[in-house]
C-alpha positions in Angstrom: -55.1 141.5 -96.7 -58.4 140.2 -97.7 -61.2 140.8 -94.8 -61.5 138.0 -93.0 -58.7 136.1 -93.7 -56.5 134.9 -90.5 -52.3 135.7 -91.2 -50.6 132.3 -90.2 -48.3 134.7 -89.0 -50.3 137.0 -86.8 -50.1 136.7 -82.7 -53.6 137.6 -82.3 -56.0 135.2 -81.0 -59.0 135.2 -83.4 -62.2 134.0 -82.1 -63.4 130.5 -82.9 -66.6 129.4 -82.0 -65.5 126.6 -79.4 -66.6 122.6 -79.9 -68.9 123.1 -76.6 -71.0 125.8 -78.1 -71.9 123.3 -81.3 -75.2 123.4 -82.3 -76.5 119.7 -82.3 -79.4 120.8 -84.9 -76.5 121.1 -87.2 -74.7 117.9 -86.9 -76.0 116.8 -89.7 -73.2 116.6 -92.2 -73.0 116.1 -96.1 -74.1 112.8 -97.7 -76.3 112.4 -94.3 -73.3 112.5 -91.8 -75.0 111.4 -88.1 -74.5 112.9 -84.7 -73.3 110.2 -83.0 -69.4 110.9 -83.9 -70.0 114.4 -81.4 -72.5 113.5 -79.2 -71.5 109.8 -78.7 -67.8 109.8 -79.3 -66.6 113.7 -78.0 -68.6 113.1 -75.0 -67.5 109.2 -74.2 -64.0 110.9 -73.9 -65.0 112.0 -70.6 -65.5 108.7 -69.1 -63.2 106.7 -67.3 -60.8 103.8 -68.8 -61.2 100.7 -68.1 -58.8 97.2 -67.9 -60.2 94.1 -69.9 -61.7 92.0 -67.1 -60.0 89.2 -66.2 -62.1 86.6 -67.9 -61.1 87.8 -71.3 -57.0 87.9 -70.9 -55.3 85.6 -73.0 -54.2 82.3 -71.8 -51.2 81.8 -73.5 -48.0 84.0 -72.9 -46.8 84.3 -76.7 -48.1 86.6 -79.0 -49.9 85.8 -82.6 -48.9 87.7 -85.6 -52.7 88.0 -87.3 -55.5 86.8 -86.4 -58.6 85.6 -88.5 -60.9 88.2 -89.2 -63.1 87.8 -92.5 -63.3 84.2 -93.2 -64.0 81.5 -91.2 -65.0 77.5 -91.3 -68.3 76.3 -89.9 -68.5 73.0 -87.8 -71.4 70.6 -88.3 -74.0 71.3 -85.7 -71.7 74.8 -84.1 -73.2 78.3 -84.3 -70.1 80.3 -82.8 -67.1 81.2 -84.9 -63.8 83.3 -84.6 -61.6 83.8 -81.3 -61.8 87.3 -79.2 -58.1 88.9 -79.2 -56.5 91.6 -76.9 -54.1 94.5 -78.6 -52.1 96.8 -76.8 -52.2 100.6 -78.2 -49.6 102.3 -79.3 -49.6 106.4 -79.0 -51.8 108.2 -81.6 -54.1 105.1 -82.4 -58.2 105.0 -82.0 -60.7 102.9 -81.6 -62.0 103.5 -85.6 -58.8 102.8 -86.8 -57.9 99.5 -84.6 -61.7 99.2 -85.4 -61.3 99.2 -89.1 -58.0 97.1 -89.4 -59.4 94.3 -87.7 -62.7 94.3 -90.3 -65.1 95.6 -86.8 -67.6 98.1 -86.7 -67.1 100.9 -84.2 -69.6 100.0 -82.4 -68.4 96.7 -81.6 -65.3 97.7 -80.4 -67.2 101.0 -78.4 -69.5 98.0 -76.7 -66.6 95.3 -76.1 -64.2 98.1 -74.2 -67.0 100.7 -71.9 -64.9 103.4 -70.7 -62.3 103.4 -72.9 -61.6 106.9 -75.0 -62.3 105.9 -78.6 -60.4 109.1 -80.2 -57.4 109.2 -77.3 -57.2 106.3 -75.7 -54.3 105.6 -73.3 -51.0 104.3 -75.2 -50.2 101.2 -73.7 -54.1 100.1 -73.4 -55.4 96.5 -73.9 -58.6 97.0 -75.7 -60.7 93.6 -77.1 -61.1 92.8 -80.5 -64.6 91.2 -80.7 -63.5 88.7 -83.2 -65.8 86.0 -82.2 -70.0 85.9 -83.5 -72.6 83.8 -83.8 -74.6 83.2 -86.6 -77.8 84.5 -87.2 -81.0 82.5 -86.5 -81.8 82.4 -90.6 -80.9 79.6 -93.7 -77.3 79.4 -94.2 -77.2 81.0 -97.7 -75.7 83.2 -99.5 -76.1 86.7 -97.5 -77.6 87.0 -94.0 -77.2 90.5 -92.5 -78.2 91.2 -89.1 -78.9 94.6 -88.1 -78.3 94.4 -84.5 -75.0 93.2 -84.5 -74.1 95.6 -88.0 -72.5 92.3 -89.4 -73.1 90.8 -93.1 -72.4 86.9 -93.0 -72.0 85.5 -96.5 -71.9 81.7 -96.6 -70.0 79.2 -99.3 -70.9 75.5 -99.2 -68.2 73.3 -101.2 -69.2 69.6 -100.8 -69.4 68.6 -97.1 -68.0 72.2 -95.8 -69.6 75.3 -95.2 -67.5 78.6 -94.9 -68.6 82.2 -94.3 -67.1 85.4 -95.0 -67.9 88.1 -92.3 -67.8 92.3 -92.3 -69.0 95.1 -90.1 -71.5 97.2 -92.0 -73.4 100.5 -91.2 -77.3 100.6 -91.2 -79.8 103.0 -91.6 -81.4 105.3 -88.9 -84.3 105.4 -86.8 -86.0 107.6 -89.3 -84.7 105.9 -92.2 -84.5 102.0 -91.0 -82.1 99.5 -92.8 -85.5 96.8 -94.4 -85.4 93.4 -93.2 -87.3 90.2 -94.8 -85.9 88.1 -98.0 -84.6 89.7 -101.0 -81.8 88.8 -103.5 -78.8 90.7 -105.2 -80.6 92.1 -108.7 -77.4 93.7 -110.4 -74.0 94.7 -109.4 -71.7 97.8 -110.8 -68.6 99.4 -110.1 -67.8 102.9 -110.0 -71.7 103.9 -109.5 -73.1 107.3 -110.1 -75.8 107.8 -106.7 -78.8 109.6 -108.3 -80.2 111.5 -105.1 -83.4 110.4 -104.1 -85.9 113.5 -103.6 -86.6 112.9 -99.8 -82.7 113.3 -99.9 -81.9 116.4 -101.6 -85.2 118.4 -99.5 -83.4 117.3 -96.4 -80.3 118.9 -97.7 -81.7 121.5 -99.4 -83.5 122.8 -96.0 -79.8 122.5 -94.6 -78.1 124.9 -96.9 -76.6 122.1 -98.3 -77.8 121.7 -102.0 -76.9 118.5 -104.0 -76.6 117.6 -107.4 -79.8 115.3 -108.7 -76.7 112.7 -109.4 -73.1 112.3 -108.1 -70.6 110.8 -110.1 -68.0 108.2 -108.8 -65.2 110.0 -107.4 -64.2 111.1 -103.3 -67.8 112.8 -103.0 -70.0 109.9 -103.9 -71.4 107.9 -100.9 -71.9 104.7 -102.8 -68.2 104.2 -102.9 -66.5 102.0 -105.7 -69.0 99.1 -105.3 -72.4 98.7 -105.3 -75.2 95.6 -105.4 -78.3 96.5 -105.8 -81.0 94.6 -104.4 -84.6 93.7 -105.4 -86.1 95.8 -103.1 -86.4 99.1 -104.9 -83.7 101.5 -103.5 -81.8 99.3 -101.3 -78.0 98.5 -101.7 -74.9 97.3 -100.9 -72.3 99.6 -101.4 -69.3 100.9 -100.2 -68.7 104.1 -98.6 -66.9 107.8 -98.6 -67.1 107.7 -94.9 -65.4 104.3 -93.4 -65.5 105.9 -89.5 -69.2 105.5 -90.0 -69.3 101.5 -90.2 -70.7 99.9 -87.6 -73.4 103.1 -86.7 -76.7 104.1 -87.7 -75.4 106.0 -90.4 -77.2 105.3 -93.7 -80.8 106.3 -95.1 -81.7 102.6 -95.6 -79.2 101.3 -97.3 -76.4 98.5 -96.0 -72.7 99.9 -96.4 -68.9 98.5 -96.0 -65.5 99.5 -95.6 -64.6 100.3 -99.3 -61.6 96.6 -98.6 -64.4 94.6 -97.4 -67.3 95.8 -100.3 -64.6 95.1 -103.1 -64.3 91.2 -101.5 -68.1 91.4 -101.3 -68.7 92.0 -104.9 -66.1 90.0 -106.5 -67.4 86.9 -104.6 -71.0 87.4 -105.0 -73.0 86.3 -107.9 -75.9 88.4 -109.4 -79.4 86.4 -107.2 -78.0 85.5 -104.8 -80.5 85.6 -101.9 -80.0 88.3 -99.1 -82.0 87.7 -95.6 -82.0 90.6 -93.3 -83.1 90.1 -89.9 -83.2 92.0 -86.9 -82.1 90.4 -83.8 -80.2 91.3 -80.9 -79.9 88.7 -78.6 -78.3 85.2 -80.2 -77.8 81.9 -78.8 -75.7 79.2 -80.3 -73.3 76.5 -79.6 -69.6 75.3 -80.1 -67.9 72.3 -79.1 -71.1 71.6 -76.3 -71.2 74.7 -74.8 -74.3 77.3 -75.1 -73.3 80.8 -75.5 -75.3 84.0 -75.7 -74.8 87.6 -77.3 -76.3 90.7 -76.4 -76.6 93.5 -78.8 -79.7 95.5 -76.8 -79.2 97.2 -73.8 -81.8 96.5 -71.3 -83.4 100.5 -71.6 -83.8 99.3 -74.9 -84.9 95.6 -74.5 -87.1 94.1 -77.5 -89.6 92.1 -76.4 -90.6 90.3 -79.0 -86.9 88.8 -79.3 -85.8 88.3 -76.1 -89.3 86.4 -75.8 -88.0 83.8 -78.8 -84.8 83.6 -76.9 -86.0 82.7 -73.5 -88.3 79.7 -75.0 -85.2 78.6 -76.7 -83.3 78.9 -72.8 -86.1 76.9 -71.4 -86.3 74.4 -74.1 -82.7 73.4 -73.5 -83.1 72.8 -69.9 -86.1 70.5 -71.0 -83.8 68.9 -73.9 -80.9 68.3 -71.1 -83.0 67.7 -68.0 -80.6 70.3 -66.2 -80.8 73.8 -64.8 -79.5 76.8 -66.7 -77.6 79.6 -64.1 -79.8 82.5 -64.7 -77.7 84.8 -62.8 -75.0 84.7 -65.7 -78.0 85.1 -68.8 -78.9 87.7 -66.7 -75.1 89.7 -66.5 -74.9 89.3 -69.9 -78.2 90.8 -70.2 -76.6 93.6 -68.3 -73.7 94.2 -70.0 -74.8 93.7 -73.4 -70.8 94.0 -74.6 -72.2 92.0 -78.1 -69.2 89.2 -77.3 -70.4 85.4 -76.9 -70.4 84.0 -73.7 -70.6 81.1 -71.9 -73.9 80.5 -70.2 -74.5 76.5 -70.1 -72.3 73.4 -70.7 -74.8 70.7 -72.7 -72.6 68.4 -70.4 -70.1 68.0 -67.7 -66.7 68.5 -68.8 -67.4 70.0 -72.2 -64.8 72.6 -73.4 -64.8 75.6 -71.9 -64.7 79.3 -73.1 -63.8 80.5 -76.5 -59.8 80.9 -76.3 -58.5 84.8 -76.2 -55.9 85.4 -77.9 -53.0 88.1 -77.7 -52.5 89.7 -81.0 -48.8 91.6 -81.6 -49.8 95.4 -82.9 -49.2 95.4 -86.6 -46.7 98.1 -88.0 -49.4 99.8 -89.5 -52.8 100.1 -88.9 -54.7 99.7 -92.6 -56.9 102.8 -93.8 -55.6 105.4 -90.9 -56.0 108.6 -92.0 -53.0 109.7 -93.5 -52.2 114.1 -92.5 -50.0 115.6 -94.5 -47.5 118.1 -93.7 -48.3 121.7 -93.1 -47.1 123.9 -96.4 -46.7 128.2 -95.3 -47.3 128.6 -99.0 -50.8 126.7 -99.2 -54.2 127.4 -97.9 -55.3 126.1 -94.6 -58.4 126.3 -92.1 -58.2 127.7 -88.7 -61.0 125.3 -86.7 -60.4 126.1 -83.0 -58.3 127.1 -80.3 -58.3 124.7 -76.6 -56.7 125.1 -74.1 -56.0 121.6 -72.9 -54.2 119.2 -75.5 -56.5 116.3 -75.2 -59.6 118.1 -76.1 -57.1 119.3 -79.4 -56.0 115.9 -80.1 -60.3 114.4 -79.9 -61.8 117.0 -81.8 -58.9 116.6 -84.7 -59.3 112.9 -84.8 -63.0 113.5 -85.5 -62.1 115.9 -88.4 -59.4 113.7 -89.7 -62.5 110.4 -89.9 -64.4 112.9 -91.6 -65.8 111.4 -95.2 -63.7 112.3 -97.2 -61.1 113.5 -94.9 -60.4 116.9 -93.7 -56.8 116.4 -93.0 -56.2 118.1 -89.3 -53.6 118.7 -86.9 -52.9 120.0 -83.4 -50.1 122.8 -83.0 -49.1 124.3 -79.7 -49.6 128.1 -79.9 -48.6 130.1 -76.6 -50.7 128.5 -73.4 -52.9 126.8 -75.7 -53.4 124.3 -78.4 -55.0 125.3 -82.3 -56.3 122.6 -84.9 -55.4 123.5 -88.2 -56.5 122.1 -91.5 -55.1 121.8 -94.5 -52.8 122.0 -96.5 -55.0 123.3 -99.5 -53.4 124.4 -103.0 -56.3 126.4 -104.0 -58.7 128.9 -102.1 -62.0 126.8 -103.1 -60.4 123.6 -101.4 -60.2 125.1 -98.3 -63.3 127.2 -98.9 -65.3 124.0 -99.4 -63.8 122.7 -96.2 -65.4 125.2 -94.2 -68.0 124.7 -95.7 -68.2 121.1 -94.8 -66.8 122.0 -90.8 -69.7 124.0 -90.7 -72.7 122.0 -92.0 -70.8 118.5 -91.0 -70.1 119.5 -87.4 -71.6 123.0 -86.3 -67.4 124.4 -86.4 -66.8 127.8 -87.7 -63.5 127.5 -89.3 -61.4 130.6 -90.8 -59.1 131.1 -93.9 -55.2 130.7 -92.9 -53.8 132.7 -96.4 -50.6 131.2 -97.9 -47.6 133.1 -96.6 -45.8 134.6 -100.3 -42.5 134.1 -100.5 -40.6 137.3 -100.5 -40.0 138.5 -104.2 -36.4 139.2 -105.2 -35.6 142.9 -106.7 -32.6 143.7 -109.3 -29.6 144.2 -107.9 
């Protein structure tokens, strides 16, 4: 046997470098993969579950087969659209998948449900869908993207109606900020080839991880199958090779979709149409004569020049109604900053209340989940790590398995402990490369599982 290669079929217990030990200097990943899917989500699966609070279960006792998610109609004088909606679990979902199904970032679903696991969550959880927004504070044309809530809003006015179409996108870093300010869409194109920019490729290049000065469309391209480019040199649109990322800091700069929701994009936007990105996490607007507010900023990381605009716009509307707004509740949902509109003011006595919840029934499958295929004893597969509790098994394969593109993984009892396997792999430089991208993705030493050979038959 090759040295090493691991036998699927030895008892031995090779070592693994365990998730714990990960060096967070290399969570870096291919294509600009970010640190928050270890440091954010490994680590929030320590924390304790919790119900949805009572002001956000359903009214009603039946259940609703769908739910709107992507398009909506916009009253005369309303700001809020959408309904929230609960959804029970079933075993073996996440957050990113539920997340991605219902057309929401992961961090609006992470916000909307604190304490709840996002890759193991409890089967038979009621988690919120945070399926209700308001608008941006910008023109209501074509495409208004607001970075602190990671949503695109594209408007359609036909005569005396106005509609919008709505998706979670991903947005740069800190050190590589998403722009804001006006721009428009300057050409569109399918199936783009990403030339790497040169601040790019050092970055990689200091990280072992040379890339080509172009990527062709195929799994390994980070634009995706769609692209807009915009008038601001260097900025796009596009889709994306790595979906668990929407709705995170993600990107160097540029805006990205679920590859569904950037194919609706493109076919319904025309080449100049105007694109306003603004930057602003705490919203007010109102539906049916009640003033709601949403919270995107949590106060350790409060911006003053925002909350500034919104509290004149607070204090003008007790000046407009003559009445006294309850400061206590702007202030919880200054607290809690869960990124869901609610209620602070009623214009007048007896207004409607609350945005309705809604119960939504589970759907029979949940779109874009990862799909694993089965284990093959005659293919190539990856040995990542050894636990010795299931759970910890279960988290750190769901994080492989959201991986862009995926690195199918699986758990498999073995003795007192649990072992994540990847694979299967036809060829030796598939699962090479997947080692490759363990390490330099995640910080994981992974080890070559050879193909056990079929026994060969002699003459008789």
């Amino acid at each position: 046997m090759a040295a090493g290669l691991i036998d699927i079929r030895d008892k031995k217990e090779p070592y693994v470098t365990h998730v714990r030990r990960i060096d967070l200097s290399l969570l870096s990943g291919r294509f600009r993969l970010i640190v928050p899917f270890i440091v954010i989500f490994y680590l929030n699966g320590c924390a304790i579950t919790k119900r949805v609070p009572v002001e956000y279960q359903p009214i009603q006792s039946h259940m609703e087969e769908n739910i709107e998610r992507n398009e909506f109609s916009v009253a005369k004088g309303d700001d809020v659209i959408g309904r929230l909606a609960i959804i029970r679990l079933e075993k073996g979902d996440t957050l990113p998948d539920s997340a991605r199904h219902f057309s929401l970032g992961i961090n609006a679903v992470r916000a909307a449900n604190p304490g709840v696991d996002i890759w193991v969550p409890n089967a038979g959880e009621r988690i919120l869908l945070p399926l209700s927004f308001i608008l941006p504070d910008a023109p209501r044309k074509g495409i208004v993207i607001n970075l602190a809530a990671m949503r695109l809003f594209q408007f359609k006015r036909n005569a005396d109606s106005l509609a919008v179409l709505t998706y979670p996108v991903g947005i740069g870093t800190e050190e590589r900020p998403s722009p804001t300010g006006q721009m428009y869409v300057e050409r569109k194109v399918t199936r783009p080839t990403w030339h790497v920019p040169a601040s790019i490729a050092k970055d990689h290049q200091e990280k072992g991880d040379p890339l080509p000065a172009a990527v062709l469309p195929g799994p390994e391209n980070p634009l995706g199958e769609y692209a807009l480019y915009l008038s601001k040199p260097a900025y796009l649109i596009h889709g994306t090779n790595k979906p668990a990322s929407i709705g995170l800091r993600a990107t160097n700069g540029c805006i990205r979709l679920y590859p569904e929701d950037v194919k609706r994009l493109y076919e319904n936007t025309p080449v100049k149409t105007p694109v306003h990105i603004v930057n602003q996490p705490y919203l007010i607007g109102q539906r049916n004569g009640v003033i709601y507010m949403e919270v995107h900023a949590t106060p350790e990381n409060l911006n003053t020049v925002e909350f500034d605009k919104i509290y004149r716009k607070l204090r003008n509307i007790e000046k407009e109604t003559g009445r006294t707004l309850d400061w206590s509740k702007v202030k919880k949902v200054l607290a809690d900053a869960r990124g869901i509109p609610v209620p602070v003011f009623e214009i007048m006595n007896g207004s409607e209340k609350e945005i309705e919840t809604v119960e939504v029934k589970h759907p029979g499958e949940l779109n874009g989940r990862p799909e694993i295929p089965e284990l093959k004893a005659d293919a190539w597969s990856v040995l990542v790590a050894d636990f010795p509790d299931e759970i910890d098994a279960v988290r750190l394969a769901a994080i492989i398995n959201h991986q862009g593109p995926q690195i199918p993984a699986r758990v498999v009892s073995k003795n007192t402990g649990y072992r994540i396997i990847a694979g299967p792999y036809p060829d030796v430089r598939d699962a090479r490369n997947a080692i490759k991208r363990l390490k330099i993705d995640l910080g994981i030493n992974g080890t070559l599982i050879e193909p056990v050979k079929k026994p060969s038959r002699g003459r008789r």
